[in-house]
Residue frames as a rotation matrix with the C-alpha (Angstrom) as fourth column:
UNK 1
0.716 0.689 0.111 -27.10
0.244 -0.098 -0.965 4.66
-0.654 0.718 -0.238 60.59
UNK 2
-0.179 -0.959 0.221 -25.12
0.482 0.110 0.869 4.51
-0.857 0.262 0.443 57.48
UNK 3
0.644 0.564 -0.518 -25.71
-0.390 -0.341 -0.855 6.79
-0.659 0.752 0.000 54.15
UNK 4
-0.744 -0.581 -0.330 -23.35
-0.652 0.524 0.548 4.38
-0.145 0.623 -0.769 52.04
UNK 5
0.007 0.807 -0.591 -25.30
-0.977 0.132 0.168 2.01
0.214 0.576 0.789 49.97
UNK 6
0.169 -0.260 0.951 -25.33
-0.525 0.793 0.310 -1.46
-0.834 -0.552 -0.002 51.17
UNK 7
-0.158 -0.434 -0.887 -22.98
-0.987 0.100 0.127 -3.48
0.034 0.895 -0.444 48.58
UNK 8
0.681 0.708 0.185 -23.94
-0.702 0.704 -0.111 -6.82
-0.208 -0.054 0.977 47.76
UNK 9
-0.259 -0.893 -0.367 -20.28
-0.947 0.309 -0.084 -8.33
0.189 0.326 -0.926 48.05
UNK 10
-0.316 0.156 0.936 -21.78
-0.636 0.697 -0.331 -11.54
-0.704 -0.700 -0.121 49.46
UNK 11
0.428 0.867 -0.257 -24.28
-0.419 -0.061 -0.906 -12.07
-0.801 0.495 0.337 46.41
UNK 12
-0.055 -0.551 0.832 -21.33
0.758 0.520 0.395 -12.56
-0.651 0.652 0.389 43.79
UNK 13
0.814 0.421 -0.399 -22.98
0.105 -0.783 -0.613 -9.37
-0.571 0.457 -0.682 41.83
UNK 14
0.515 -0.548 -0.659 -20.11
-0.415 -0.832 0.367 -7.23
-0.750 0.084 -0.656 41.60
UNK 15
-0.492 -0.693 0.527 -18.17
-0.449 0.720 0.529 -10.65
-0.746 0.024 -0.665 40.07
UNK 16
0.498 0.524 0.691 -20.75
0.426 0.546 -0.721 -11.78
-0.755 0.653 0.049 37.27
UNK 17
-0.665 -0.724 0.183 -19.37
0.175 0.088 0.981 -11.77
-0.726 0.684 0.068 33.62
UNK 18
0.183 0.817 -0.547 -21.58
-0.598 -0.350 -0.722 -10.05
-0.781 0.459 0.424 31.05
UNK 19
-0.534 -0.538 -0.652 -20.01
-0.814 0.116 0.570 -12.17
-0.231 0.835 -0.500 28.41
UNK 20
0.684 0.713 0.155 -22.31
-0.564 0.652 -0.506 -14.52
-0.462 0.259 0.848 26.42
UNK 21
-0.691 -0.617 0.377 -20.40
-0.400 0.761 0.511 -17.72
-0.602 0.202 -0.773 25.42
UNK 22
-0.308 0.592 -0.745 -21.29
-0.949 -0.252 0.191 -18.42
-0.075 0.765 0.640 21.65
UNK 23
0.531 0.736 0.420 -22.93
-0.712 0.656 -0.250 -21.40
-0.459 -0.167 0.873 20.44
UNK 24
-0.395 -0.704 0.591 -20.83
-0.090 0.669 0.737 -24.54
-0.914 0.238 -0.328 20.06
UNK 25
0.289 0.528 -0.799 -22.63
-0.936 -0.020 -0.351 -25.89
-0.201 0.849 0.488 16.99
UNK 26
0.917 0.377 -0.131 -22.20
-0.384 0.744 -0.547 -28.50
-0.109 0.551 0.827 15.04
UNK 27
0.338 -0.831 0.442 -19.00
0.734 0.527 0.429 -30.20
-0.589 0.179 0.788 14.36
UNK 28
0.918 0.182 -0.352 -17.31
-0.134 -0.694 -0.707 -27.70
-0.373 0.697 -0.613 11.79
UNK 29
-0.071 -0.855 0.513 -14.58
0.471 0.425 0.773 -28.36
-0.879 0.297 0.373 8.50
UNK 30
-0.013 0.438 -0.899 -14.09
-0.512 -0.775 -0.370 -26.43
-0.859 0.456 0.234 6.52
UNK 31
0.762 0.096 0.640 -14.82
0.103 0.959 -0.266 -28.01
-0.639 0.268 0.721 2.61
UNK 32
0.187 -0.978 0.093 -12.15
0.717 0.201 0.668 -28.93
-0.672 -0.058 0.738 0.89
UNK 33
0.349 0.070 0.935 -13.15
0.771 -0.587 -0.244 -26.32
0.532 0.806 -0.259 -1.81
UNK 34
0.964 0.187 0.187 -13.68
0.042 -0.807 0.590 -23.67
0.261 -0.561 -0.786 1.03
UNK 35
0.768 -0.631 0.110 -10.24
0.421 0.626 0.657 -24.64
-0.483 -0.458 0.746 2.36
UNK 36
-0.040 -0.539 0.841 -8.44
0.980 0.141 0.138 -23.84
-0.193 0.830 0.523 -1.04
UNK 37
0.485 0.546 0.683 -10.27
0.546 -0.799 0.251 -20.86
0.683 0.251 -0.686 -1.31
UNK 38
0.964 -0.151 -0.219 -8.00
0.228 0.049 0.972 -19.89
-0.136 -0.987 0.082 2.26
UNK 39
0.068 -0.920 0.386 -5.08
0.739 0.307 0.600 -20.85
-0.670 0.245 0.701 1.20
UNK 40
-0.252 -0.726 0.640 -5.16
0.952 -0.306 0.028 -18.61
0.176 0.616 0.768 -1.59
UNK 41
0.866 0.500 0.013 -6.42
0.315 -0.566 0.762 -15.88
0.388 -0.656 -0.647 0.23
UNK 42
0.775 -0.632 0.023 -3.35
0.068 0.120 0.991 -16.20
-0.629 -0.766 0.135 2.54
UNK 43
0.275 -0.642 0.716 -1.30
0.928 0.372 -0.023 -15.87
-0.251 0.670 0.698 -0.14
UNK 44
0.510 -0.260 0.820 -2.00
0.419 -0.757 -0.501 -12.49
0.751 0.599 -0.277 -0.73
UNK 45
0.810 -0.323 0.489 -0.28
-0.586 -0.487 0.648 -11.64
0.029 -0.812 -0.584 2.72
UNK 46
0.165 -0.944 0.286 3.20
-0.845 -0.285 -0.452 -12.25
0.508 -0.167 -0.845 3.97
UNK 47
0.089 0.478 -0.874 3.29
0.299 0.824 0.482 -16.12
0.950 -0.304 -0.070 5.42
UNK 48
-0.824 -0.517 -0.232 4.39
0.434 -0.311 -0.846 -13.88
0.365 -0.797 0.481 8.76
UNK 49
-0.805 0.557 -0.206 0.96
-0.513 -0.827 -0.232 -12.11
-0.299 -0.081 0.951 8.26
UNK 50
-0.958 0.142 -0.248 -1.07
-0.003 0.862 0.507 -14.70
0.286 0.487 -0.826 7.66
UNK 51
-0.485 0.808 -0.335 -3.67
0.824 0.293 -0.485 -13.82
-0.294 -0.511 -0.808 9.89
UNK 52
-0.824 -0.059 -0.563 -4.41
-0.273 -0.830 0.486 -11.29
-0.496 0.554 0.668 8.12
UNK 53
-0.709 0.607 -0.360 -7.04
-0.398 0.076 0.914 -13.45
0.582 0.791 0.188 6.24
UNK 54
-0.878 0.470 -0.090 -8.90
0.392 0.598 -0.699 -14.02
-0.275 -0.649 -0.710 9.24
UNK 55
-0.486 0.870 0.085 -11.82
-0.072 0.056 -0.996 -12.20
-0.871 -0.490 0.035 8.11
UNK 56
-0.354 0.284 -0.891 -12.28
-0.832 0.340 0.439 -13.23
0.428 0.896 0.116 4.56
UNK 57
-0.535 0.679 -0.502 -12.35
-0.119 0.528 0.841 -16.30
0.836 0.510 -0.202 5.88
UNK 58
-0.613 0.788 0.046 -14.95
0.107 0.141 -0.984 -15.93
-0.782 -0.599 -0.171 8.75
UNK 59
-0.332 0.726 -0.603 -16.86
-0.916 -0.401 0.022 -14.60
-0.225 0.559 0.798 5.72
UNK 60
-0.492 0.057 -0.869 -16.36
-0.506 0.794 0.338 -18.18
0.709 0.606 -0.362 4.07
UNK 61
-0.893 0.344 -0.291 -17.96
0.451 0.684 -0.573 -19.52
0.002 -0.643 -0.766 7.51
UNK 62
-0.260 0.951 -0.169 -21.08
-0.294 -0.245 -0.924 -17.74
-0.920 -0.191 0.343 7.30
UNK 63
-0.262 0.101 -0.960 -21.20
-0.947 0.163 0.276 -18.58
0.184 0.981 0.053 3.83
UNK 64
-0.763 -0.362 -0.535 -20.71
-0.307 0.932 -0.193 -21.97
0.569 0.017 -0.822 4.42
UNK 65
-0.816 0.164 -0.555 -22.64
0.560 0.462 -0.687 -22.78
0.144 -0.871 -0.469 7.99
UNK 66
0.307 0.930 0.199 -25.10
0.685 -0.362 0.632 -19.60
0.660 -0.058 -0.749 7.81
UNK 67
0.704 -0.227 0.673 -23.24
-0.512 -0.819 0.259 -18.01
0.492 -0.527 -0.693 11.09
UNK 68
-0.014 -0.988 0.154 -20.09
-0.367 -0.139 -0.920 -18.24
0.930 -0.069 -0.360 13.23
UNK 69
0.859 0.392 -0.328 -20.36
-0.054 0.707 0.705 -21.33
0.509 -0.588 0.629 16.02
UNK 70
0.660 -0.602 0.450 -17.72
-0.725 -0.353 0.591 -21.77
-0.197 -0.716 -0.669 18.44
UNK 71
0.280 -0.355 0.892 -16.42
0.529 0.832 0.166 -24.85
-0.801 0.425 0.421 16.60
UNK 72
0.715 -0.175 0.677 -16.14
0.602 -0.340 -0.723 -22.75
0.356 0.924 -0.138 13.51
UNK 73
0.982 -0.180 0.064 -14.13
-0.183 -0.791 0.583 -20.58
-0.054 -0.584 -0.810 15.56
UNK 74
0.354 -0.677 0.645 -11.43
-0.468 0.469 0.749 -22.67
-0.810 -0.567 -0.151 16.72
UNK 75
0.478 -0.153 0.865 -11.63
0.761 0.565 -0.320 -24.36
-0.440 0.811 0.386 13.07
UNK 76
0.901 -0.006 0.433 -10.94
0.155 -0.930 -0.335 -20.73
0.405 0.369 -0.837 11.89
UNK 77
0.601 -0.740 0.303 -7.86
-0.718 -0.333 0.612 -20.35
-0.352 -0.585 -0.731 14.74
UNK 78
0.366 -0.590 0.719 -6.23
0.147 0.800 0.582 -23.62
-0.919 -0.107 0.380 13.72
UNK 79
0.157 -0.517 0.842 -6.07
0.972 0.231 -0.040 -22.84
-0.174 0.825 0.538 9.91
UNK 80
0.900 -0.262 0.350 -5.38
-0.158 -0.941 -0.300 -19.07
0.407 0.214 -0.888 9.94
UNK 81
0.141 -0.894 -0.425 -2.81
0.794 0.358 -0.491 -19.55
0.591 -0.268 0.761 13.00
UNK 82
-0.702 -0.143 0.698 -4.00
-0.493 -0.610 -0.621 -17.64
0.514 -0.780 0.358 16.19
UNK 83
-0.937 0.278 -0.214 -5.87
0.347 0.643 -0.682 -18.53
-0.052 -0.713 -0.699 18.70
UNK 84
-0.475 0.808 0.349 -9.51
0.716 0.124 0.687 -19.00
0.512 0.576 -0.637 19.19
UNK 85
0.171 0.432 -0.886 -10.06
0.716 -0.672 -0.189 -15.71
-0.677 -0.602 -0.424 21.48
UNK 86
-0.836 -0.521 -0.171 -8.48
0.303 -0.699 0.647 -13.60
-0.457 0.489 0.743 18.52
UNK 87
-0.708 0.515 0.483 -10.83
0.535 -0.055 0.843 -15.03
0.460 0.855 -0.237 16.29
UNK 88
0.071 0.959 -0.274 -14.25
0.948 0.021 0.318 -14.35
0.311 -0.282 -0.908 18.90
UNK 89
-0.339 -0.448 -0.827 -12.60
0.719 -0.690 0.078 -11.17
-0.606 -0.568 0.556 19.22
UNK 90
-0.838 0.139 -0.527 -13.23
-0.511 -0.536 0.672 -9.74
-0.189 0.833 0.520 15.66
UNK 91
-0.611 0.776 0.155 -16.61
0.561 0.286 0.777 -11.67
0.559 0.562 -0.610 15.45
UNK 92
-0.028 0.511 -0.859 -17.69
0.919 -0.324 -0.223 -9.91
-0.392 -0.796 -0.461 18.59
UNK 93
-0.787 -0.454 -0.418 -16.82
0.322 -0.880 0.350 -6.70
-0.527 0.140 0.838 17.02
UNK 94
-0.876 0.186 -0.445 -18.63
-0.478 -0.208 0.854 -7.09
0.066 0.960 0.271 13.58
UNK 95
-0.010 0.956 0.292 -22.29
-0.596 0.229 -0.770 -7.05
-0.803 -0.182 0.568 13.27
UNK 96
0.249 0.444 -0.861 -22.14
-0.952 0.277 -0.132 -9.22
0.180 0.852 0.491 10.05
UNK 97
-0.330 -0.513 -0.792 -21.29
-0.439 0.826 -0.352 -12.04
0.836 0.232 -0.498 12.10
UNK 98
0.306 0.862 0.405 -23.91
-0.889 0.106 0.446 -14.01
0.341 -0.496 0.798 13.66
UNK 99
-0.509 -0.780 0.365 -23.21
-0.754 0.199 -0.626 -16.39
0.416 -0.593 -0.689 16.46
UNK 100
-0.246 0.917 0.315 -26.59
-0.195 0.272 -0.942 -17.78
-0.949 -0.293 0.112 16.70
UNK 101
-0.753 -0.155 0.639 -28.43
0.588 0.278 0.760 -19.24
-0.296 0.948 -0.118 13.44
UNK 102
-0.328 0.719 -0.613 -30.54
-0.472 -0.687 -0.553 -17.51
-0.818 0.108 0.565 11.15
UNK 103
0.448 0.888 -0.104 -32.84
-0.230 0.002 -0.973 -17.64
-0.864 0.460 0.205 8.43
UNK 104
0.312 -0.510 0.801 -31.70
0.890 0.453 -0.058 -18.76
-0.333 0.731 0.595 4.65
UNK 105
0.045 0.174 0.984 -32.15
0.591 -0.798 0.114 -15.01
0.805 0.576 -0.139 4.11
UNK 106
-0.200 -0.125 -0.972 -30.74
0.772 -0.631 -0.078 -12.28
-0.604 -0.765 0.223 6.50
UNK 107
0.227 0.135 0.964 -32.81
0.679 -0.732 -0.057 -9.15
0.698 0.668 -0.258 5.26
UNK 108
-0.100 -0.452 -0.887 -31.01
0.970 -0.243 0.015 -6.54
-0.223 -0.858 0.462 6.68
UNK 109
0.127 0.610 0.782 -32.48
0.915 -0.376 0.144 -2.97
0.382 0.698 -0.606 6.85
UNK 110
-0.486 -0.781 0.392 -30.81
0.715 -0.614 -0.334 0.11
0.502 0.118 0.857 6.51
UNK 111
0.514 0.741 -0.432 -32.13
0.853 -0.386 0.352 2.41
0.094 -0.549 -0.830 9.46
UNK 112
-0.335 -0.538 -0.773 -29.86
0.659 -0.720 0.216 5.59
-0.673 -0.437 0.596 9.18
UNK 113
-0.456 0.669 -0.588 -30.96
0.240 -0.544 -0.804 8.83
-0.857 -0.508 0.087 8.16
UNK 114
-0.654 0.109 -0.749 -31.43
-0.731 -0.347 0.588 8.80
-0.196 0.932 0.306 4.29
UNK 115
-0.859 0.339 -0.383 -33.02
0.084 0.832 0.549 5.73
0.504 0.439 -0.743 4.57
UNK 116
-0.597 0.599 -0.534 -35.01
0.686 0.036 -0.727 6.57
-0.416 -0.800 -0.432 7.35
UNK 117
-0.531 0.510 -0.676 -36.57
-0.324 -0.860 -0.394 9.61
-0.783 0.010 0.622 5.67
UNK 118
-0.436 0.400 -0.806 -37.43
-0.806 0.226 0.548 7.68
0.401 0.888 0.224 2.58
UNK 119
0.546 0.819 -0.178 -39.55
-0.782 0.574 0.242 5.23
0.300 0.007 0.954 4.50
UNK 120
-0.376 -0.290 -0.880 -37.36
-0.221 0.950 -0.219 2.48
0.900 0.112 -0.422 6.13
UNK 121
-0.816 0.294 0.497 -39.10
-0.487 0.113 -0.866 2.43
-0.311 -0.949 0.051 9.69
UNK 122
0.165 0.966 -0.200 -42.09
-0.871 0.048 -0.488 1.37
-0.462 0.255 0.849 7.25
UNK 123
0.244 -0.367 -0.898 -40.48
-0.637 0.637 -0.433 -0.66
0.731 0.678 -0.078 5.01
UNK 124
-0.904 -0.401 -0.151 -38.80
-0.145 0.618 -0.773 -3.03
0.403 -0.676 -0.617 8.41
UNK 125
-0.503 0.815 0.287 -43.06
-0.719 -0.210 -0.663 -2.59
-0.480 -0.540 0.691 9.88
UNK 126
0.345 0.692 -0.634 -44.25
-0.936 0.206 -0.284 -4.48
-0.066 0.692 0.719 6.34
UNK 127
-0.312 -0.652 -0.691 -41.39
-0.377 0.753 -0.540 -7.26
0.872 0.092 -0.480 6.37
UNK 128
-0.957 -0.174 0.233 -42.25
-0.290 0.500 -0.816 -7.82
0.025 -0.849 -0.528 10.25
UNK 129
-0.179 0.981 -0.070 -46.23
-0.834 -0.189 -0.518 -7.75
-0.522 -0.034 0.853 9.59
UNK 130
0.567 0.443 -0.694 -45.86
-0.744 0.637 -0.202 -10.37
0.352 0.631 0.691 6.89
UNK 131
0.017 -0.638 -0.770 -43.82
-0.157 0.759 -0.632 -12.63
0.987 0.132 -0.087 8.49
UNK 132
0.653 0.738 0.170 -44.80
-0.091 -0.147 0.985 -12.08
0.752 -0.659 -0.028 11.83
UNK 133
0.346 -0.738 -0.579 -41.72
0.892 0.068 0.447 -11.57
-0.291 -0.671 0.682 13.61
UNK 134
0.942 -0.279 -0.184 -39.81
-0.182 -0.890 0.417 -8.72
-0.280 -0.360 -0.890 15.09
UNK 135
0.683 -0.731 0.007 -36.47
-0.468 -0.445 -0.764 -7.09
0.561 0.518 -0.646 13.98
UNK 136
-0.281 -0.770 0.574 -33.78
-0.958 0.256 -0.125 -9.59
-0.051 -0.585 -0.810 15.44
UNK 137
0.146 0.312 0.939 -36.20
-0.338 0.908 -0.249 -12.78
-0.930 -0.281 0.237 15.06
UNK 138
-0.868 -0.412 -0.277 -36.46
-0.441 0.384 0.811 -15.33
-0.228 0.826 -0.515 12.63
UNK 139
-0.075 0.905 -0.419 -39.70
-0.953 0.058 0.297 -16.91
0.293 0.421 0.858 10.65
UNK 140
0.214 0.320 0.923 -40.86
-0.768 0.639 -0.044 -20.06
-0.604 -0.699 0.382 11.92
UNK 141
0.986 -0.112 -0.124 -39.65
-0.016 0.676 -0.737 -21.44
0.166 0.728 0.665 8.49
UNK 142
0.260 -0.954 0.148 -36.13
0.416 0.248 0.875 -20.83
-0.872 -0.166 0.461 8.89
UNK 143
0.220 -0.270 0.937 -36.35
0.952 -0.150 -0.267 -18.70
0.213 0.951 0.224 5.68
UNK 144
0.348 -0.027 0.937 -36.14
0.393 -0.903 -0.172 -15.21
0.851 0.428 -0.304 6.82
UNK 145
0.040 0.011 -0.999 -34.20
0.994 -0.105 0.039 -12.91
-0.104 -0.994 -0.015 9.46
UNK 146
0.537 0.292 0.791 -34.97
0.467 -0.884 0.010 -9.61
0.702 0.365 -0.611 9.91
UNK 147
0.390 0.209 -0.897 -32.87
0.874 -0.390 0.290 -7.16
-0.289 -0.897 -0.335 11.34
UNK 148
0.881 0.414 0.229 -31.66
0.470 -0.709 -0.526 -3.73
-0.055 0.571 -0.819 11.39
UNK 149
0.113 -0.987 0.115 -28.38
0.990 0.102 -0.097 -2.10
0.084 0.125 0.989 10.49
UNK 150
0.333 -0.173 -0.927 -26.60
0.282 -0.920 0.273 1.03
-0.900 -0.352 -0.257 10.00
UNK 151
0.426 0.180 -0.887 -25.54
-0.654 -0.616 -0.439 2.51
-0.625 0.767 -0.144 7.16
UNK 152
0.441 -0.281 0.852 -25.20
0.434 0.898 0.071 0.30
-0.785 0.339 0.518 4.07
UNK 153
-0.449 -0.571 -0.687 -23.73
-0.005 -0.768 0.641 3.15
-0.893 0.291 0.342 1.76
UNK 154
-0.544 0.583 0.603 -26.50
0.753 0.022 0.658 3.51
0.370 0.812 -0.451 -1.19
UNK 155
-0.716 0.198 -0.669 -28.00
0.429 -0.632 -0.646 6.91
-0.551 -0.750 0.367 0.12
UNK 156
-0.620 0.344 -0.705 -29.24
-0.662 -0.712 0.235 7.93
-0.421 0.612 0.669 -2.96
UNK 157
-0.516 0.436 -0.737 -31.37
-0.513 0.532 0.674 4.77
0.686 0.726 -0.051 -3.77
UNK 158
-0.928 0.070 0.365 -33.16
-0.347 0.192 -0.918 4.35
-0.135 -0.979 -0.154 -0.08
UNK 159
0.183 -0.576 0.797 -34.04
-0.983 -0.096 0.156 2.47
-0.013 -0.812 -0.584 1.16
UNK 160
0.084 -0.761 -0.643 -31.89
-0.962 0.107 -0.253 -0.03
0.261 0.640 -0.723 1.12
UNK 161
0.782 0.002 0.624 -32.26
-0.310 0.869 0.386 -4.08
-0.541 -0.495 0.680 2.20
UNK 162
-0.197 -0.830 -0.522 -29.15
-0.922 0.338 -0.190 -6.24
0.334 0.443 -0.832 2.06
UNK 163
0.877 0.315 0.364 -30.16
-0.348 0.937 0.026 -9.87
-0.333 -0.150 0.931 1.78
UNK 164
0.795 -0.567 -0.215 -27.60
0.534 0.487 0.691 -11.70
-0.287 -0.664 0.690 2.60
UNK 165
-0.242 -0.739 -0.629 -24.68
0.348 -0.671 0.655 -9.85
-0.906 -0.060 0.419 0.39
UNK 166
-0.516 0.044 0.855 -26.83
0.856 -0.023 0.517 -8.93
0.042 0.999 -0.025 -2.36
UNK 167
-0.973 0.226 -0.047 -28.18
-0.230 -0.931 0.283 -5.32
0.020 0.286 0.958 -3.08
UNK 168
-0.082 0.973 0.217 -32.36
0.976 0.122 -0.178 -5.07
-0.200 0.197 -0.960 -2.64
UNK 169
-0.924 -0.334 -0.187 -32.32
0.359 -0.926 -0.120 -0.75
-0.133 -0.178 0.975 -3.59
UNK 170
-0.770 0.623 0.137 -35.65
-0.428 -0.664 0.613 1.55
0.473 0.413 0.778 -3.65
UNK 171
-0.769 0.464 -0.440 -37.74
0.565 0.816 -0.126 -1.02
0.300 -0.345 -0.889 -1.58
UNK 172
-0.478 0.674 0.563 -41.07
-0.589 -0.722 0.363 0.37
0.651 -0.158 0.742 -0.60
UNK 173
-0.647 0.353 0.676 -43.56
-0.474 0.509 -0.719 -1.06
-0.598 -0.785 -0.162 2.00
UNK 174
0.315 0.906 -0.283 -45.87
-0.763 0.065 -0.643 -1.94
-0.564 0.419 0.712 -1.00
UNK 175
0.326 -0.488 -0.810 -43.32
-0.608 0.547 -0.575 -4.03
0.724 0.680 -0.118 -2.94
UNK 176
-0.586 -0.634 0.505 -41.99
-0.810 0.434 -0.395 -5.75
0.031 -0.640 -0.768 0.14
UNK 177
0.518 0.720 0.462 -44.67
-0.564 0.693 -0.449 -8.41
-0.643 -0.028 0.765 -0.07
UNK 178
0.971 0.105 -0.214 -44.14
-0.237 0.327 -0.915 -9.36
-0.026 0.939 0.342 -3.45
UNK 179
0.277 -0.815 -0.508 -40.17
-0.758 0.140 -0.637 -9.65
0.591 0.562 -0.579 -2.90
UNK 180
0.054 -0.115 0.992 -40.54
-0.998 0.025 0.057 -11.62
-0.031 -0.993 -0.113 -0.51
UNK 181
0.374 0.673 0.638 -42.38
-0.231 0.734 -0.638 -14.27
-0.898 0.091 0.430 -2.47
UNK 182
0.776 -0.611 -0.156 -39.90
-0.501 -0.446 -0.742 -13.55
0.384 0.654 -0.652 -5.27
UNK 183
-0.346 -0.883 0.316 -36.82
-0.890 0.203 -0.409 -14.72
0.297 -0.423 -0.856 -2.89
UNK 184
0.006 0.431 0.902 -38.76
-0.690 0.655 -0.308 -17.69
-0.724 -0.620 0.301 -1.96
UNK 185
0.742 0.543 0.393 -39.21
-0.049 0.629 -0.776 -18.99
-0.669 0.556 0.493 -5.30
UNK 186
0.977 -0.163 0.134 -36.16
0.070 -0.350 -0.934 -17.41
0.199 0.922 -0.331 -6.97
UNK 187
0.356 -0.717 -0.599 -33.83
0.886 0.055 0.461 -17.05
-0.297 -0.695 0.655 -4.56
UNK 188
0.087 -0.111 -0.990 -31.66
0.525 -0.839 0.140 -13.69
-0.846 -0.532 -0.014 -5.17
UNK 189
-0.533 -0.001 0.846 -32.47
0.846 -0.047 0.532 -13.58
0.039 0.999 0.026 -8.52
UNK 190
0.594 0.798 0.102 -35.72
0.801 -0.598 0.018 -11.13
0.075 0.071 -0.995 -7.11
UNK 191
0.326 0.056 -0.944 -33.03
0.778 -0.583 0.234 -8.50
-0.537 -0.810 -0.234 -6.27
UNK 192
0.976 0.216 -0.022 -32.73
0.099 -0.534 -0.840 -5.36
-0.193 0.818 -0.542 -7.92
UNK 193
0.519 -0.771 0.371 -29.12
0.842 0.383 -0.380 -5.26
0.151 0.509 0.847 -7.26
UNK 194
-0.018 -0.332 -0.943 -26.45
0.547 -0.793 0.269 -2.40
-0.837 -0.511 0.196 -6.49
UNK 195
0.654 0.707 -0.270 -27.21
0.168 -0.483 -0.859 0.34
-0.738 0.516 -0.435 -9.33
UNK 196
0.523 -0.515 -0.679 -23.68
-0.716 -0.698 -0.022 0.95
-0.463 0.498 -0.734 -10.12
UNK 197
-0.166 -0.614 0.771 -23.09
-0.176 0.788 0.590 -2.17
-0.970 -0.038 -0.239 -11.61
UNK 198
-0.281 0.292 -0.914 -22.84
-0.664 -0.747 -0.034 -1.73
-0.693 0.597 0.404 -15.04
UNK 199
0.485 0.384 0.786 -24.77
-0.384 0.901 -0.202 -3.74
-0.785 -0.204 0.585 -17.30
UNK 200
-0.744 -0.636 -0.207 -22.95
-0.380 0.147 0.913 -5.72
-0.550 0.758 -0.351 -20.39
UNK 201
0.494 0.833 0.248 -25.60
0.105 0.227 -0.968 -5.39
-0.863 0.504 0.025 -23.30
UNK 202
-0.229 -0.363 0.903 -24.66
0.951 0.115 0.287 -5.58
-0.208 0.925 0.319 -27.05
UNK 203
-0.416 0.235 -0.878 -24.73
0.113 -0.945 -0.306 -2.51
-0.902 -0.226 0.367 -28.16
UNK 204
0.582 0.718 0.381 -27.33
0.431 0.125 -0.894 -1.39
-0.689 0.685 -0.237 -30.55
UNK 205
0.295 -0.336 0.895 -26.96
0.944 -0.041 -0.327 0.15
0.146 0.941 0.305 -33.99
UNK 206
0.613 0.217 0.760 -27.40
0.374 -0.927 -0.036 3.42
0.696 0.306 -0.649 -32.99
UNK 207
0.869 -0.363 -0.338 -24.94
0.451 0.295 0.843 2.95
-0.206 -0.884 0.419 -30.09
């Protein structure tokens, strides 16, 4: 009789790789605009330091593609100038790179604690109710993904949805309906925007 657990060295267990292996995608190039846009990027660094603009331009691939494909990768390693584990290194890292597609609209809600007291556990309940999908999924249109984040740094205007990089501040479970249908038709025109952006009106007489 042994009191040692019996180890399943046979099985392979011990020997499995938790690592998910992103989605090839599509073919990926960048365009020739997007390119350019790189290049001068990469300028602002040393040509020794070059990689340095690797995550500007992963940004320009989610722009571009929606999220970060294992082609885009490797497209990413070839014109920065490292290899394509660097790159899947720093997407693996950052949650604002998605490996998997999503929705035209990533509505990302702010679940830490200022936001949370002002209602975002409610406010992520109304978005999933009308669209009928849970935090991580996507709408059966391919317009919306819903998921949840950590702090988005707007404490004082909670709570807080970032669609895609645009500002959504004060959101309520009652209004979430209505912006929804708003971003459909408008696109990010419906958002309110980050507060401290100041506006440029004429100034009046009394100005």
């Amino acid at each position: 009789m042994s009191f040692h657990p019996t180890m399943p060295y046979a099985s392979g267990e011990l020997h499995k790789s938790a690592r998910v292996l992103p989605d090839e995608g599509a073919p990926f190039t960048f365009t020739p605009e997007n390119r350019r846009r790189i290049e001068d990027l990469a300028t602002h660094y040393p040509p020794e330091r070059r990689r340095s603009a690797l995550i500007p331009a992963l940004h320009i691939v989610r722009q571009q593609q929606g999220y970060v494909s294992a082609n885009a990768m490797r497209e990413v390693a070839t014109v920065i100038g490292c290899t394509p584990a660097e790159v899947e290194d720093v997407v693996s890292y950052y949650s604002m790179f998605y490996t998997k597609p999503v929705g035209q609209y990533v509505l990302q809600v702010c679940r830490t604690l200022s936001c949370a007291l002002t209602g975002a556990e409610r406010l992520t309940e109304a978005i999933s109710k009308k669209l009928g999908i849970k935090a991580g999924e996507t709408d059966p249109t391919g317009t919306f993904t819903l998921v949840e984040v950590e702090c988005l740094g707007a404490c004082d205007r909670g709570p807080v949805v970032l669609v895609n990089d645009h500002w959504h501040e004060l959101a309520t479970p009652e209004s979430v309906g209505q912006l929804l249908e708003t971003l459909r038709t408008k696109g990010e025109q419906a958002l309110s925007g980050c507060h401290l952006n100041v506006d440029k009106r004429e100034p009046t007489e009394n100005a």
